[in-house]
Every structure is written in structure tokens, then in C-alpha cells.
C-alpha positions in Angstrom: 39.9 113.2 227.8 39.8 115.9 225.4 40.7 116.4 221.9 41.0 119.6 220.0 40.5 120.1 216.1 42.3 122.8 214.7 42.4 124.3 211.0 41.5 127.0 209.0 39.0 127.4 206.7 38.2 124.7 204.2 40.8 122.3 205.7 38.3 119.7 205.9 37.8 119.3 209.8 34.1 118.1 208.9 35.2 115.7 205.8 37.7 114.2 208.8 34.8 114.3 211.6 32.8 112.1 209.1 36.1 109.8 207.7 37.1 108.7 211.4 33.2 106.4 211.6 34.0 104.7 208.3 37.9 104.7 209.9 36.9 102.6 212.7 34.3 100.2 210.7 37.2 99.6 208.3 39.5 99.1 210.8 41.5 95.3 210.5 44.4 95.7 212.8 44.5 94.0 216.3 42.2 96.2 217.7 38.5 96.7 215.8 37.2 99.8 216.5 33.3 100.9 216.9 32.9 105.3 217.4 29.4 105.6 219.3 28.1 108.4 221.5 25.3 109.2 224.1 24.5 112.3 223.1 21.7 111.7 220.0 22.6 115.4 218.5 26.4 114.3 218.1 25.6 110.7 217.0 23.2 112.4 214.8 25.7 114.2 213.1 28.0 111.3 213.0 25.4 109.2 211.2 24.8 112.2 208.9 28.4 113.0 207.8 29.3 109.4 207.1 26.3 108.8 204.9 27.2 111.7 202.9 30.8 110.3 202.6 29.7 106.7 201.9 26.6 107.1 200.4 25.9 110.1 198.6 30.1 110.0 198.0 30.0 114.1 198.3 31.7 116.1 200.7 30.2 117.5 203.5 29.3 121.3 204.4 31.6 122.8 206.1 30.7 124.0 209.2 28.4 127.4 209.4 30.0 130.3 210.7 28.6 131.0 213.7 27.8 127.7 214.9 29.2 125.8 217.7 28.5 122.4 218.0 30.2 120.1 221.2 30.8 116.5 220.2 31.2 113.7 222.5 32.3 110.5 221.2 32.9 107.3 222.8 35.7 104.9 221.0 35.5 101.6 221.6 38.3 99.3 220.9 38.2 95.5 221.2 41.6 94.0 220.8 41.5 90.8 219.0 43.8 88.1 221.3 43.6 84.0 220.1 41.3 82.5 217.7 38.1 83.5 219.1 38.8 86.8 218.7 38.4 88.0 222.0 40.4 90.0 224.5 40.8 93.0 226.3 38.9 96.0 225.7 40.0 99.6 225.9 37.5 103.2 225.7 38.2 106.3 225.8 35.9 109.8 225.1 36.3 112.3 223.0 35.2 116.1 223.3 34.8 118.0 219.5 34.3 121.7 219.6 32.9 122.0 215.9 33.4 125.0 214.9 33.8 127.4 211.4 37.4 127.7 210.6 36.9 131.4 210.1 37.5 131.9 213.9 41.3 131.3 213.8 41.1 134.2 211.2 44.0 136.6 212.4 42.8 140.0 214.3 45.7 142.3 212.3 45.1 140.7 208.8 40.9 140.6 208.6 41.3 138.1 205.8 39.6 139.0 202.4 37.2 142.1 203.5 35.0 141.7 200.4 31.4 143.1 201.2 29.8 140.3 199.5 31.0 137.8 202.5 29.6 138.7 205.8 30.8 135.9 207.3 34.2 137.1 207.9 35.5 137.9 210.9 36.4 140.9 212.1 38.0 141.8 215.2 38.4 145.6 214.2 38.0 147.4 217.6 36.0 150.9 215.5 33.9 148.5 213.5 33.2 145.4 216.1 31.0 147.3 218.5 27.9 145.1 216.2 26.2 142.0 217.4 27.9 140.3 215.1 31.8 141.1 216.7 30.2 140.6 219.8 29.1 137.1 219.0 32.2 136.6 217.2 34.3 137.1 220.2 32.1 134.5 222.5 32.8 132.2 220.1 36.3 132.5 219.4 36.6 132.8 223.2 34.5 129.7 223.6 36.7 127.9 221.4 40.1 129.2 223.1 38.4 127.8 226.4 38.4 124.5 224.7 41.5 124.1 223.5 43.5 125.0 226.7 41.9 122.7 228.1 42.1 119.8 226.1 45.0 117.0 226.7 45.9 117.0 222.6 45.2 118.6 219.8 44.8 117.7 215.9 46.0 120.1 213.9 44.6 119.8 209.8 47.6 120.9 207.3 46.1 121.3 203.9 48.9 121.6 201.5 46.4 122.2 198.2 44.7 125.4 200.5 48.0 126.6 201.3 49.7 126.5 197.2 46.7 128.6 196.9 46.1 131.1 199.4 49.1 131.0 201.1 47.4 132.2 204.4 47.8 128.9 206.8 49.5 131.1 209.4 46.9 133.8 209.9 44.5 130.7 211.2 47.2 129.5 213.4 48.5 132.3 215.2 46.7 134.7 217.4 44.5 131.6 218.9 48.1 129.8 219.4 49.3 132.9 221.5 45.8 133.2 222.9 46.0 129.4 224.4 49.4 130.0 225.5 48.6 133.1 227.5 45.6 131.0 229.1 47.8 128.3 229.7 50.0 130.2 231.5 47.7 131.9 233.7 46.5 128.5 234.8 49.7 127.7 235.9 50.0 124.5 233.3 52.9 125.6 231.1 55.6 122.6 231.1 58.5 125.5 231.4 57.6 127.7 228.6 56.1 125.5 226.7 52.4 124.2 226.4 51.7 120.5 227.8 49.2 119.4 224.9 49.7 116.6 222.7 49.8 117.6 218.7 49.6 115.7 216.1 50.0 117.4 212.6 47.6 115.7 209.7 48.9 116.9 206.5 45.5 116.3 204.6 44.6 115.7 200.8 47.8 112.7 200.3 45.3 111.2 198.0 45.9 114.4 195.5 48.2 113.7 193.1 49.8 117.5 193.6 50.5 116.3 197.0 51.6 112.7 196.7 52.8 113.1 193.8 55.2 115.8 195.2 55.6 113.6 198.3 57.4 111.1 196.9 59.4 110.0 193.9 58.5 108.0 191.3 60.0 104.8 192.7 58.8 105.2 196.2 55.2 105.4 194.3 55.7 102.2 192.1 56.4 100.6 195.4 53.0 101.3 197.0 51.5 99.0 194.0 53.7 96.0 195.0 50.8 95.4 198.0 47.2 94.6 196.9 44.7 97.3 198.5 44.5 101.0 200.0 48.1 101.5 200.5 49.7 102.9 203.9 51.7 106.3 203.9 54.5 106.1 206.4 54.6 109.4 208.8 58.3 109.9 208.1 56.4 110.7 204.5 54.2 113.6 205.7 57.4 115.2 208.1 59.6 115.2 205.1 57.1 117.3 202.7 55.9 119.4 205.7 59.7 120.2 205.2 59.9 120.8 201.7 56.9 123.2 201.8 58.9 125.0 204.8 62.6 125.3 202.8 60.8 126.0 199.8 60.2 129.4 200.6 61.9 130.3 203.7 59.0 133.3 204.2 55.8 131.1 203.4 53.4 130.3 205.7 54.4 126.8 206.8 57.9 128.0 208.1 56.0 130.0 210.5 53.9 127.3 211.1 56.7 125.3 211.8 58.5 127.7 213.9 55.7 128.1 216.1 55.2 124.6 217.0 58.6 124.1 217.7 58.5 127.3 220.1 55.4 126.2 221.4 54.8 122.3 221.7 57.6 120.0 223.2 59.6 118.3 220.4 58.4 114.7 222.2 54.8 115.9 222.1 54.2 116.5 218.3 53.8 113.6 215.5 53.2 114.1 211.6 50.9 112.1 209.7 50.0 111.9 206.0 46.2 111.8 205.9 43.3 111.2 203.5 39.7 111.3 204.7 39.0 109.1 201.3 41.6 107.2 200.3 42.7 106.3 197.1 41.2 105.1 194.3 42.1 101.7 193.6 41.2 99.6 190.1 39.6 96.2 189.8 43.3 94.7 190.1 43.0 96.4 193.6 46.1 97.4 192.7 47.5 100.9 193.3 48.0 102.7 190.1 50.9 105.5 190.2 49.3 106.9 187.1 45.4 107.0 188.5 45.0 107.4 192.2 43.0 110.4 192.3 39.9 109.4 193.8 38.3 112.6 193.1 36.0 113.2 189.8 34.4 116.3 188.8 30.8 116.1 188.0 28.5 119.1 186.5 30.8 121.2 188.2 30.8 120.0 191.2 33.3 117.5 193.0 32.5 113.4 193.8 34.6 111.1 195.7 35.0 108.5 192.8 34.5 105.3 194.5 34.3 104.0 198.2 36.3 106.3 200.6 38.6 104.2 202.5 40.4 107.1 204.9 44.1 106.7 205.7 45.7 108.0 209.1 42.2 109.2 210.1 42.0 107.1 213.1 45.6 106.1 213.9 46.7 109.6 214.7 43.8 110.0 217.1 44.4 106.3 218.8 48.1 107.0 219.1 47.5 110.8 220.7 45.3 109.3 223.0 48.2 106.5 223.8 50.2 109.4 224.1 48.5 111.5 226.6 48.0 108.2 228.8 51.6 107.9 229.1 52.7 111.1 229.8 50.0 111.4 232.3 48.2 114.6 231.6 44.7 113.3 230.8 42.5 114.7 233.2 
């Protein structure tokens, strides 16, 4: 079974990569959860972005562009069943394509063409006769590959990137139309629509310019009423994804929206409000709708401000998976 990532630049696909090991270690539903893998370089890296989460309490590099990395996970799920704790087990696999978010740039924008970034990608046909184009397009082909043929992807909506560059869309399109060509060529559109599972993470709920634009006052003096890390209700994330969308009918997450719903069957997408860290949570381990930003700045530079505890990291990926079983298009 395969599993996409997909986001643009900065949307924290790596801070996410590391949340979903603390996720499944945290885990105290019916089902504990333990993320391994056979691979050493990808349980490597697994070991190496949760310490830096946990530990160090920074947030990861995002990844280089350039550089492809395959992860294969194995989940593990014991579900808990009388009072010895014991039951049945379920496992399922899990194939990451890490890549740099600057290969969903769009070909017709180019993104910011500043000289001083070299990174950026550029699919001009007069100027990407370089190594660099060339090695560019393997990539981004690479990474079309994967996609089209994974059984559901996570998509990474970050609200705070796109108040600020307003350019969500230009990472989402020309790879969308790219998987759908593919995808039809194979033969595997369900009518004319792809037959992935999607499941849309609107990231950063633990900033207050998010959450606190999320929901009202008294929906966030209700979160305090329960001791602990507070859950975030889906129906929460699909209402501000709506906001955003009718708050500028020309902004970038109407077409965002538009495309999904042209390309993704209405039963096959889900909306989840996500936060690789958490909240931060006083010694009353109380929620506090006047401190819940679990970000400091130090010297300059940003620190999660006490122990990350994601929300939604895992539960989107263990209910996409539950989707794909019963629809039946895990291969």
C-alpha cells in the first residue's frame, strides 16, 4: 500500500514525517500503535526527525532540493480487547517519496526568479537545456510516478503559508493534471475522476491565527472543560478550509478546492485539522484559550515550547488506510 505526501514548500511534510513516530508512541485509543521499518536508511531518518522534535524541540530541515528519499514504513497496530490487553493485530506498509516541495512549483509561473536562489525550479524550455532542468525533470517525473501510483494521498494545507504568499495553487496544479493524464493512460480513472484516497491536513491548528480564526470564542473555552491536549473535530478543519475559499472567491484555496472537487470523488476526500506539536498546555493541564501557542521565539530562531504532542497526525493516515481497504483499491 502506498501513500503519497503532497505540499508545497515549507508546509511541513518533514515536521509531519517526524510527528507521526511520537503520534504512534502517544497513542491511547483501542489500538497502540508502534511505526518501525526494515530499511535502516528510513528508520534512520525516523529516529533522526523525532529526536529533533522531542529532544532538541526544533523543527526539522526541510527537505533539500534535489533530493529524493523513498521511505518504507511498517505500522503496527495492536488493538487492546479485555483486561489483558491483548487482541488482534492489524499492519500495514507505507511508501514516502520525500521529496523538496519546490517540485510542485508551477511550469508557467517559475515562482520567485531571484538570482540569489538557485534552487528554484525552472521548467523554462530556452533556459532548461542545463543539468540542473534536466535533473529537475527526473525528479519531478520521479515523483509524478509515485503518486499515480499510490492508493491515497495526504495532501498538507498550510493556512499561515498561504495568508502569506498566497501561492498554494501553483504547487498543486500542473502535478494534479500531470497524475491525472497518467492515470488516465493507465486506464484507472473511476469515470473521469482519479481513484486515490485524499485526505486534506490543514496544518499549524496549534497557531493562534489559525485556531483562533477556526473557531469562536466559546467553542475555544469549551476545549478547556477536558484535562489534556484537546481534540479538533474534522467538521472544524472543513469549515475554515471554507472560510479561506469564500473569503476571496479568486484566492488560491478556491482553486484548490475546485480542483479536488473536479478531480477526487466527493466519498474519497476527508478534512482534518492537524498539528505536528500540539498545544501547549499549563501545569493545570488545562487548555488555556488565552496561551496555547506552543511556539517560542529564541535568539531569532523558533522552539517548540514544551513536549510536542501532534494532533490528527496519525488518525488521518490510519483512517485513509481503512479507507482504501474498503473500497478495494490497495494493490
Amino acid at each position: 500500500m502506498r501513500i503519497g505526501l503532497w505540499g508545497a514548500t515549507s508546509s511541513g511534510k518533514t515536521t509531519y514525517l517526524g510527528a507521526l513516530k511520537l503520534a504512534a508512541e502517544q497513542a491511547r485509543g483501542r489500538t497502540r500503535w508502534k511505526v518501525t521499518s526494515k530499511d535502516p536508511i528510513a528508520l534512520s531518518r525516523l529516529s533522526e526527525l523525532a529526536h529533533v522534535l522531542a529532544v532538541k524541540r526544533m523543527f526539522p530541515e526541510g527537505t533539500q532540493h534535489g533530493t529524493n528519499t523513498r521511505l518504507s514504513w511498517s505500522f503496527l497496530g495492536q488493538k487492546q480487547v479485555g483486561p489483558a490487553g491483548r487482541g488482534s493485530q492489524v499492519e500495514f506498509a507505507l511508501d514516502f517519496l520525500d521529496v523538496s516541495g519546490k517540485l510542485f512549483e508551477d511550469q508557467w509561473t517559475g515562482g520567485d526568479e531571484s538570482e540569489d536562489d538557485e534552487d528554484e525550479l525552472d521548467f523554462d524550455e530556452v533556459r532548461g537545456e542545463s543539468d540542473h532542468a534536466t535533473g529537475n525533470e527526473a525528479a519531478k517525473e520521479q515523483l509524478v510516478e509515485h503518486l499515480v501510483s499510490c492508493d491515497g494521498i495526504i495532501y498538507l494545507f498550510d493556512p499561515v503559508r498561504e495568508e502569506e504568499n498566497g501561492n498554494s495553487f501553483q504547487y498543486f496544479n500542473q502535478v494534479l493534471d500531470e497524475v491525472v493524464s497518467r492515470t488516465f493512460d493507465n486506464g484507472r480513472l473511476i469515470g473521469n475522476r482519479l481513484p486515490h484516497q485524499l485526505a486534506v491536513c490543514v496544518t499549524k491548528f496549534d497557531d493562534p491565527r489559525v485556531l483562533g480564526r477556526a473557531m469562536s470564542r466559546r467553542e475555544l473555552e469549551a476545549l478547556a472543560e477536558t484535562p489534556g491536549q484537546p481534540k479538533i473535530r474534522a467538521g472544524v478543519a472543513f469549515r475554515y478550509f471554507n472560510m479561506l475559499c469564500h473569503e476571496r472567491p479568486d484566492n488560491s484555496a478556491q482553486n484548490i478546492r475546485d480542483s479536488i472537487v473536479s478531480n477526487f470523488h466527493r466519498d474519497h476526500v476527508s478534512f482534518h485539522a492537524t498539528s505536528s506539536i500540539g498545544f501547549y498546555i499549563g501545569a493545570n493541564n488545562r487548555f488555556d484559550p488565552a496561551d496555547y501557542a506552543n511556539i517560542v521565539s529564541e535568539r531569532g530562531q523558533f522552539r517548540i515550547r514544551t513536549r510536542p504532542q501532534p494532533m490528527n497526525v496519525l488518525e488521518p493516515l490510519v483512517r485513509l488506510v481503512g479507507r482504501i481497504r474498503r473500497a478495494g483499491t490497495s494493490r
